[in-house]
N, CA, C and O atoms as CSV, one atom per row, in Angstrom:
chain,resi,resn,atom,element,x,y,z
A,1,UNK,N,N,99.677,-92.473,-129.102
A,1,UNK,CA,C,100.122,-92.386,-127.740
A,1,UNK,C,C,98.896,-92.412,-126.833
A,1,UNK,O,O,97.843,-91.789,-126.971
A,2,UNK,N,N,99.203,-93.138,-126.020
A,2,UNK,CA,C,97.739,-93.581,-125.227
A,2,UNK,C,C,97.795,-92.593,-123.653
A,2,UNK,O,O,98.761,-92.272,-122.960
A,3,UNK,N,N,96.578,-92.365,-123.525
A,3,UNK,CA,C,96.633,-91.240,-122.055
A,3,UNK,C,C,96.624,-92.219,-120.985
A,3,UNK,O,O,95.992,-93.274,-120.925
A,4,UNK,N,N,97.869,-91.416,-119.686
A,4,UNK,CA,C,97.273,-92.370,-118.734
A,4,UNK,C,C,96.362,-92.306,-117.952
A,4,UNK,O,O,96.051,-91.127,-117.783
A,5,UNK,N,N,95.571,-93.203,-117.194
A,5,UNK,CA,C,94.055,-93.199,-116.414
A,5,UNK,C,C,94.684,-93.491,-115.046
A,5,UNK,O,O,95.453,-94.295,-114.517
A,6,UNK,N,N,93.711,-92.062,-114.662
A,6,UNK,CA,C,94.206,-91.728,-113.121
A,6,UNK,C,C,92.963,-92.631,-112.206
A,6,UNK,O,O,91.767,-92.395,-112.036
A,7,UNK,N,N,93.678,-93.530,-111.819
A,7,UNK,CA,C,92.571,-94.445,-111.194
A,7,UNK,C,C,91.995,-93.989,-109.738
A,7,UNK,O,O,90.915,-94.241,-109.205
A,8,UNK,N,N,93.274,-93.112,-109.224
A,8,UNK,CA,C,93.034,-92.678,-107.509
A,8,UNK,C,C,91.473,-91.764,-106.939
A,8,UNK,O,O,90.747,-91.873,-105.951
A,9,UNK,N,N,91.481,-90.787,-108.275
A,9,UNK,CA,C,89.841,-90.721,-108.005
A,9,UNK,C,C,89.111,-91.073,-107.388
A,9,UNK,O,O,88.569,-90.746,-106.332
A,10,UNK,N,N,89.031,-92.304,-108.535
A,10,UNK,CA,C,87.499,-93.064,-108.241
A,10,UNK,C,C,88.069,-94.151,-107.335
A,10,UNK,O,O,87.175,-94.421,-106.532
A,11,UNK,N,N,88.723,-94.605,-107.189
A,11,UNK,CA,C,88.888,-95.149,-106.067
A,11,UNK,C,C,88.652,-94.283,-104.449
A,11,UNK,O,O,88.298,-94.831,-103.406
A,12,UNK,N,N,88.851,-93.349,-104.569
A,12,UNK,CA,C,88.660,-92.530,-103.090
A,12,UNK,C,C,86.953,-92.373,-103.244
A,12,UNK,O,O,86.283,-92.675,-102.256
A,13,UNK,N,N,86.279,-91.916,-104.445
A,13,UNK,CA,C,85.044,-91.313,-104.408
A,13,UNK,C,C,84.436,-92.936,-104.267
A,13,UNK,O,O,83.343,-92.721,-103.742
A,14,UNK,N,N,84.507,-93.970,-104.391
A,14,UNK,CA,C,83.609,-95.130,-104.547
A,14,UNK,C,C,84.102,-95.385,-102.489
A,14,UNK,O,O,83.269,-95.687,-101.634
A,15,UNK,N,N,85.535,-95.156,-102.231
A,15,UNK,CA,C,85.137,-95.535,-100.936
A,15,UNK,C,C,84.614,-94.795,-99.985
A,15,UNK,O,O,84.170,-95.214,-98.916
A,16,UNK,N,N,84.679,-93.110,-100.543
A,16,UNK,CA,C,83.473,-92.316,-100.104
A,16,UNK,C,C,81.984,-92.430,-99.833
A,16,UNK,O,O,81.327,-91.882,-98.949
A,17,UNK,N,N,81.594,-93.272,-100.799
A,17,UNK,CA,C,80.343,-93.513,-100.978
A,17,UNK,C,C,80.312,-94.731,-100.233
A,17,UNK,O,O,79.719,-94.548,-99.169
A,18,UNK,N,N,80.685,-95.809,-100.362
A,18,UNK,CA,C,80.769,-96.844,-99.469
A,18,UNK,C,C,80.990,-95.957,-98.095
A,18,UNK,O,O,79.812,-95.836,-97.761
A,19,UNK,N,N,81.630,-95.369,-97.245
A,19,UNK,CA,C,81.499,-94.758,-96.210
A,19,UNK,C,C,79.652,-94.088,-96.044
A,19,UNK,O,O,78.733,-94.366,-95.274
A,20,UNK,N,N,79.754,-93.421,-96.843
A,20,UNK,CA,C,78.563,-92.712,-96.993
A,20,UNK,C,C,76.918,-93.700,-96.602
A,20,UNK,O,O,75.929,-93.438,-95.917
A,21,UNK,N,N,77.300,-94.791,-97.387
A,21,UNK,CA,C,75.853,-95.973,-97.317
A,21,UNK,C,C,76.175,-96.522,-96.306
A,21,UNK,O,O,75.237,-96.612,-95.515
A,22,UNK,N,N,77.719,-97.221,-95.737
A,22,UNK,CA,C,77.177,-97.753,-94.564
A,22,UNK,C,C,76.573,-97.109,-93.093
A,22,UNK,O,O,75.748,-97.492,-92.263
A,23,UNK,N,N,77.484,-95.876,-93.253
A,23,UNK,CA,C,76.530,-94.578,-92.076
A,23,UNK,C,C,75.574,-94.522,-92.288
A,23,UNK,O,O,74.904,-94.783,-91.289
A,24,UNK,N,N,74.826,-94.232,-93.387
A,24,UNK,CA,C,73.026,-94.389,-93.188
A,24,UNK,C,C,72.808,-95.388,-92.823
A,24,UNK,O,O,72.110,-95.351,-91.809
A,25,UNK,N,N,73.200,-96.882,-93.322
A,25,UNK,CA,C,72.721,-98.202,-92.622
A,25,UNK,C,C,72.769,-97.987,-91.028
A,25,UNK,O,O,71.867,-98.061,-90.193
A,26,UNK,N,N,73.683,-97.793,-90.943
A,26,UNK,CA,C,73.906,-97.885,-89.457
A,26,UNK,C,C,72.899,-96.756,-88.346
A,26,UNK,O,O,72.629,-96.900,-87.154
A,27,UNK,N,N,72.608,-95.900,-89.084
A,27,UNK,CA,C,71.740,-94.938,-88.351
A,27,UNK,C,C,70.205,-95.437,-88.571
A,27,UNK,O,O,69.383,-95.181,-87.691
A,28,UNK,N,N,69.868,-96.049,-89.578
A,28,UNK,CA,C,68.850,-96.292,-90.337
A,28,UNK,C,C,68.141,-97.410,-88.694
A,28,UNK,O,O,67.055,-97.352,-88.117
A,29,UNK,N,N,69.405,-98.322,-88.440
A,29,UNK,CA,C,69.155,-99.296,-87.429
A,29,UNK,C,C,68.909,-98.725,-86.158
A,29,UNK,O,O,68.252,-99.369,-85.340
A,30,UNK,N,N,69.357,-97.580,-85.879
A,30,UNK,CA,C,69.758,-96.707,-84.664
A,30,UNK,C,C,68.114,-96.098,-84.592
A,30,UNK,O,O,67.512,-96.094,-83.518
A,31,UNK,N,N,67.582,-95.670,-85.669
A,31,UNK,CA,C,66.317,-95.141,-85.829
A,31,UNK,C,C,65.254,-95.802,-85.219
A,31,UNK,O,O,64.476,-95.307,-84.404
A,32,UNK,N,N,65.251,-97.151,-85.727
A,32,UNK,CA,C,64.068,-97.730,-85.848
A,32,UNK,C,C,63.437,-98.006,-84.466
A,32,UNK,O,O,64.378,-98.109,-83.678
A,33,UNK,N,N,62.348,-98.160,-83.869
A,33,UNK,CA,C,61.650,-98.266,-82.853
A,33,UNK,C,C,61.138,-100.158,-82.856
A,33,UNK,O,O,60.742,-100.764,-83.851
A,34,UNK,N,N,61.283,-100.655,-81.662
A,34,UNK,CA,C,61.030,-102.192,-81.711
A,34,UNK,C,C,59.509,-101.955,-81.548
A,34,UNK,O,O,58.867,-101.041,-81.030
A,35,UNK,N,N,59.099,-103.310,-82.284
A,35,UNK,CA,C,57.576,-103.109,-81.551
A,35,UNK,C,C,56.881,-103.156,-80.326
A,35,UNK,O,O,55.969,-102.471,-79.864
A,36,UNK,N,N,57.710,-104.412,-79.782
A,36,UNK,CA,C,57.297,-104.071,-78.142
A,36,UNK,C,C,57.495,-102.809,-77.534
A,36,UNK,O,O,56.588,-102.398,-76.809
A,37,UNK,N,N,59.049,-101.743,-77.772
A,37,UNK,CA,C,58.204,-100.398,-77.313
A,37,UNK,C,C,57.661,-99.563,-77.818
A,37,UNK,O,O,57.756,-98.415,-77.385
A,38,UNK,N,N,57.035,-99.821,-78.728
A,38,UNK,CA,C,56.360,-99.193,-79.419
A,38,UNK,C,C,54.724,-99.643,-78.847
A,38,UNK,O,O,53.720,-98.939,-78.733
A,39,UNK,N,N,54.927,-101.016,-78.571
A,39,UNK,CA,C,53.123,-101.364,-77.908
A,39,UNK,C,C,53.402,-100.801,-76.451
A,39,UNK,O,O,52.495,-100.297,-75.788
A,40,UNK,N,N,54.856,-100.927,-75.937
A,40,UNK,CA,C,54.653,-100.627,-74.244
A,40,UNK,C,C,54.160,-98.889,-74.089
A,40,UNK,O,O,53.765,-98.346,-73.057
A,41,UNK,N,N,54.318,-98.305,-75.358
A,41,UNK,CA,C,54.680,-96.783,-74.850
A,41,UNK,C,C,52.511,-96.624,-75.735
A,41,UNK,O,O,51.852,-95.585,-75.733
A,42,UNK,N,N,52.225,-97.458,-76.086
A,42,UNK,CA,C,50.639,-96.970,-76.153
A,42,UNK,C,C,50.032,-98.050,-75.364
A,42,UNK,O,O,48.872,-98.264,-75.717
A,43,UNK,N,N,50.343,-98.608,-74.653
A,43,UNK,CA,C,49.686,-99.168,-73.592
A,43,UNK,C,C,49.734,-98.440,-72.328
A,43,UNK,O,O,48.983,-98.544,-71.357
A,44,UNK,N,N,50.643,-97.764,-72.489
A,44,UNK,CA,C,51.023,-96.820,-71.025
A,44,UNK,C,C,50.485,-95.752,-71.420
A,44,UNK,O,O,50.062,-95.114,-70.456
A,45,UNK,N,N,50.284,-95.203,-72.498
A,45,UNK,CA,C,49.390,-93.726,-72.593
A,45,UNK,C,C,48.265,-94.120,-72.637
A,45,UNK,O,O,47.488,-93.270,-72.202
A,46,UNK,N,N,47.604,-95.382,-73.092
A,46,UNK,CA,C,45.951,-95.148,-72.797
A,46,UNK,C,C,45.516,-96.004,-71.618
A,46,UNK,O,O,44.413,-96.538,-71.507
A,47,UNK,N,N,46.757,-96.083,-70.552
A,47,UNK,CA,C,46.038,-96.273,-69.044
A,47,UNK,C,C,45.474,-94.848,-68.449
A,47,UNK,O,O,45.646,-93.690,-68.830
A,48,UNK,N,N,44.570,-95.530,-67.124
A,48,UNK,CA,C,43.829,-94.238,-66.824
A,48,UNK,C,C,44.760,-93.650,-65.427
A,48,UNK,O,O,44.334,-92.773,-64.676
A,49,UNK,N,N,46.341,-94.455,-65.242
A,49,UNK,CA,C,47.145,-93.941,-64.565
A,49,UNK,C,C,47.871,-93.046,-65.146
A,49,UNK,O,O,48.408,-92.204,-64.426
A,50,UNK,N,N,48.047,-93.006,-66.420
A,50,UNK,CA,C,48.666,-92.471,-67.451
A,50,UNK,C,C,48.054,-90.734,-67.133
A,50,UNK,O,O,48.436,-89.697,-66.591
A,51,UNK,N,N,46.863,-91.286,-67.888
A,51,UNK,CA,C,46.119,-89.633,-67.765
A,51,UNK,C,C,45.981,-89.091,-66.367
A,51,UNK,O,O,45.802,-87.876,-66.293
A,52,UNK,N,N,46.016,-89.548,-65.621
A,52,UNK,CA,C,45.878,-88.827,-64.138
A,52,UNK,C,C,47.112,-88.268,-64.002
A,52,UNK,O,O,47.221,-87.108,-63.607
A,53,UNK,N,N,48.050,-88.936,-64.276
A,53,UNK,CA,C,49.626,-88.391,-64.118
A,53,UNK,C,C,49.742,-87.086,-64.896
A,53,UNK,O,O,50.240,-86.020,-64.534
A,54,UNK,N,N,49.058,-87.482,-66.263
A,54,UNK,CA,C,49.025,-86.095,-67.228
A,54,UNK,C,C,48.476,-85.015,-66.871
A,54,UNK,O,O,48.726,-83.892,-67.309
A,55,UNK,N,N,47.363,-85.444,-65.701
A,55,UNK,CA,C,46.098,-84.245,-65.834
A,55,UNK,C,C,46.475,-83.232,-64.321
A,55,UNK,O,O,45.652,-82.447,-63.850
A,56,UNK,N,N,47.830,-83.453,-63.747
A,56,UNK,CA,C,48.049,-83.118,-62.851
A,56,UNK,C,C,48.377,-83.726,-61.363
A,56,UNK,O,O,49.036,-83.201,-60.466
A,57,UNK,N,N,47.710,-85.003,-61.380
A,57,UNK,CA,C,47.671,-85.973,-60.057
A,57,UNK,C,C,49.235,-86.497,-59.900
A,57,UNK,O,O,49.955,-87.153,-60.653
A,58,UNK,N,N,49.473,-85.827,-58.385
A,58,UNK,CA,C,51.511,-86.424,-58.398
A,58,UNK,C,C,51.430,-86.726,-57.472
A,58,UNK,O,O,52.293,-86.493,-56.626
A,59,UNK,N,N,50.039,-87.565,-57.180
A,59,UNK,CA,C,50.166,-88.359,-55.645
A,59,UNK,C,C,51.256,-89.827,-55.676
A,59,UNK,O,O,51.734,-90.347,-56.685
A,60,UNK,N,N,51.369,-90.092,-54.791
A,60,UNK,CA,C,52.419,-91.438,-54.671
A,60,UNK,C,C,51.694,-92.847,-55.434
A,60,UNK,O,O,52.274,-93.538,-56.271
A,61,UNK,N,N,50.255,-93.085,-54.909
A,61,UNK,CA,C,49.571,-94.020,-55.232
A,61,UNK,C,C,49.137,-94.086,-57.185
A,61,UNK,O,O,48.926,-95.057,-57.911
A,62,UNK,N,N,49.149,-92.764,-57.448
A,62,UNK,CA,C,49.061,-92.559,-59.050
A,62,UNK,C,C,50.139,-92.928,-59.907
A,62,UNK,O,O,50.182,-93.461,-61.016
A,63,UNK,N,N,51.072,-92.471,-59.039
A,63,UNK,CA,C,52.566,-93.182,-59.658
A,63,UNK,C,C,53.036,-94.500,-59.711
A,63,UNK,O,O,53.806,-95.124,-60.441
A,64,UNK,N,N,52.303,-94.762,-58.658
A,64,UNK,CA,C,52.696,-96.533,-58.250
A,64,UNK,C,C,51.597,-96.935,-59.294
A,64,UNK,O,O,51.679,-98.163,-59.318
A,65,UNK,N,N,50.754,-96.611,-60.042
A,65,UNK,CA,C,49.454,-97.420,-60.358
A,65,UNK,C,C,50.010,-96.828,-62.048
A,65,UNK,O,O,49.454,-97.464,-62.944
A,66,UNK,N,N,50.752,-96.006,-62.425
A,66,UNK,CA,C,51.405,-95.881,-63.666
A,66,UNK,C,C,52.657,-96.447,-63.565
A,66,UNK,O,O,53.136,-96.652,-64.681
A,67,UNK,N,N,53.367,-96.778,-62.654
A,67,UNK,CA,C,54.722,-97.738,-62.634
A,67,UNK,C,C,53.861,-98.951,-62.886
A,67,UNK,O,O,54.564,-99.323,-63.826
A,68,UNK,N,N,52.762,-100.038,-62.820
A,68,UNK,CA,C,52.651,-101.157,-62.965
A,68,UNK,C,C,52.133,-101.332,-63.907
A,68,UNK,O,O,51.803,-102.490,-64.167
A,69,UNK,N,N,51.729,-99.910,-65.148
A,69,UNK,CA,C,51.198,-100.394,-66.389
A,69,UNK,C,C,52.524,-100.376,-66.685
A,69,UNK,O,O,52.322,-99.960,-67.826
A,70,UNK,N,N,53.893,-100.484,-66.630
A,70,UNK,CA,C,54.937,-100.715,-67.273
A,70,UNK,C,C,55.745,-102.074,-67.596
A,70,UNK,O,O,56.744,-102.385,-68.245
A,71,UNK,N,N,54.928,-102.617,-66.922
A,71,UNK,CA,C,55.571,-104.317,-66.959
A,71,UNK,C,C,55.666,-105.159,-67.984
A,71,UNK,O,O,54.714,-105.857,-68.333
A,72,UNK,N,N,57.007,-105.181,-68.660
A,72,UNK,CA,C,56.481,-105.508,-69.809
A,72,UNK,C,C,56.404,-107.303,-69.713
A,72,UNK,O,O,56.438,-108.020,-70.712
A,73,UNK,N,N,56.344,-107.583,-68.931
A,73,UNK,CA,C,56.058,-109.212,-69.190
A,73,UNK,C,C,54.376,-109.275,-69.443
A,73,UNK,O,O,54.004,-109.966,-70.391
A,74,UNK,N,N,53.587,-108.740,-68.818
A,74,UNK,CA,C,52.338,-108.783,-68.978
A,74,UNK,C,C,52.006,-107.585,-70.361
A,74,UNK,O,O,50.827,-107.231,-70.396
A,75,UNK,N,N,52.500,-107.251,-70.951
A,75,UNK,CA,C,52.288,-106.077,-72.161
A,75,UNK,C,C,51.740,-107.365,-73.168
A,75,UNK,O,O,52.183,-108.494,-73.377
A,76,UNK,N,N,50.578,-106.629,-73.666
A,76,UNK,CA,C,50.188,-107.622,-74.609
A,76,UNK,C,C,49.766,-109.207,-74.041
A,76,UNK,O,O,49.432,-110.146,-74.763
A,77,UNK,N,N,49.848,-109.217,-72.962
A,77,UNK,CA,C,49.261,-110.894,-72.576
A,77,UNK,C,C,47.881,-110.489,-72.042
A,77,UNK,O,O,47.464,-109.393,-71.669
A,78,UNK,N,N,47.172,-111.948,-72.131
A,78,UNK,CA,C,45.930,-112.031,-72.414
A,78,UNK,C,C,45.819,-113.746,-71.298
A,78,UNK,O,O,46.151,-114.927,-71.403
A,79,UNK,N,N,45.230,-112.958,-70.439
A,79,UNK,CA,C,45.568,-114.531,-69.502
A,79,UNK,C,C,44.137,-115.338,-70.362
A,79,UNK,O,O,43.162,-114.745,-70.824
A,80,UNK,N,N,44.366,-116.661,-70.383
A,80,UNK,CA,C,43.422,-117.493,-70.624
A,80,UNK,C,C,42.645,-118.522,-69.367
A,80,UNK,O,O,43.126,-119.238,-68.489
A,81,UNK,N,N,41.522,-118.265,-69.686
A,81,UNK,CA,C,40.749,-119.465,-68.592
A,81,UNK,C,C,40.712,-121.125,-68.534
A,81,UNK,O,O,39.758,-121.903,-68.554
A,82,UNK,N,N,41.804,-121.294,-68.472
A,82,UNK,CA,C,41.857,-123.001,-68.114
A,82,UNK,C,C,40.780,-123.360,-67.172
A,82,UNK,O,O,40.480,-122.600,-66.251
A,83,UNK,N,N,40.211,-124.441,-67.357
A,83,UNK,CA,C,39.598,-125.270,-65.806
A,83,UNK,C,C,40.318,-125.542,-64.892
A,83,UNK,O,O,41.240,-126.270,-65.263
A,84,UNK,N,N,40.346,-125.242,-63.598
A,84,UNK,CA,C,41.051,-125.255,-62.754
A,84,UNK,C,C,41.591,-127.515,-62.637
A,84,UNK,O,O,42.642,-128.071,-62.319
A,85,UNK,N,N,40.628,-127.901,-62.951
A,85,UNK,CA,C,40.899,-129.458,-62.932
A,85,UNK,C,C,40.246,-129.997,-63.754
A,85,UNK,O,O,39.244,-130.646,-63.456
A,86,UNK,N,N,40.854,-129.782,-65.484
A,86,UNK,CA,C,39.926,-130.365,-66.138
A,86,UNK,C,C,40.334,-131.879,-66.066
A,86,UNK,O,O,40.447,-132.464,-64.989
A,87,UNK,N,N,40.570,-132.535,-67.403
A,87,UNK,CA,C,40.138,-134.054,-67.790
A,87,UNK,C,C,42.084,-133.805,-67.381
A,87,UNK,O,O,42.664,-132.721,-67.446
A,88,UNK,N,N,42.562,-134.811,-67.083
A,88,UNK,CA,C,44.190,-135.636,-67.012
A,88,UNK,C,C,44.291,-136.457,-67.856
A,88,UNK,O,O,45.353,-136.675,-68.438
A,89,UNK,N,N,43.561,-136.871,-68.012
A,89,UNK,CA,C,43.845,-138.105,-69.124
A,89,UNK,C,C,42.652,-138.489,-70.109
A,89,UNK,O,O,42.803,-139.383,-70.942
């Protein structure tokens, strides 16, 4: 006489666990830091608007001069020197 196999178990505990891994995935993504802010937020602490802001200075002009290390279009750019009129052709 053969026993019967209670399948409902493991069926609940495997979609437990499947619950279980995709919540870490999903937090895992939630975690992670991009690199751009990750370069914007140490480009903005080692301006010297940065530290003035830190060191006490809450003038208007200190703030305005730590609001423009925030830009991130210029984060990481590096203007290059073209000739103003080189060769055309």
């Amino acid at each position: 006489m053969e026993m019967p196999t209670n399948v409902m178990p493991v069926v609940k505990a495997a979609a437990r666990l499947a619950m279980v891994i995709g919540s870490l995935g999903a937090l895992a993504g939630c975690a992670s830091i991009p690199q751009r802010a990750w370069a914007n937020g140490q480009a903005m602490s080692s301006s010297r608007a940065f530290q003035a802001v830190q060191s006490g200075d809450q003038s208007i002009d200190a703030h305005r001069r730590l609001q423009g290390t925030l830009n991130p279009r210029l984060l990481n750019y590096r203007e290059v020197a073209y000739p103003a009129f080189g060769t055309w052709w």
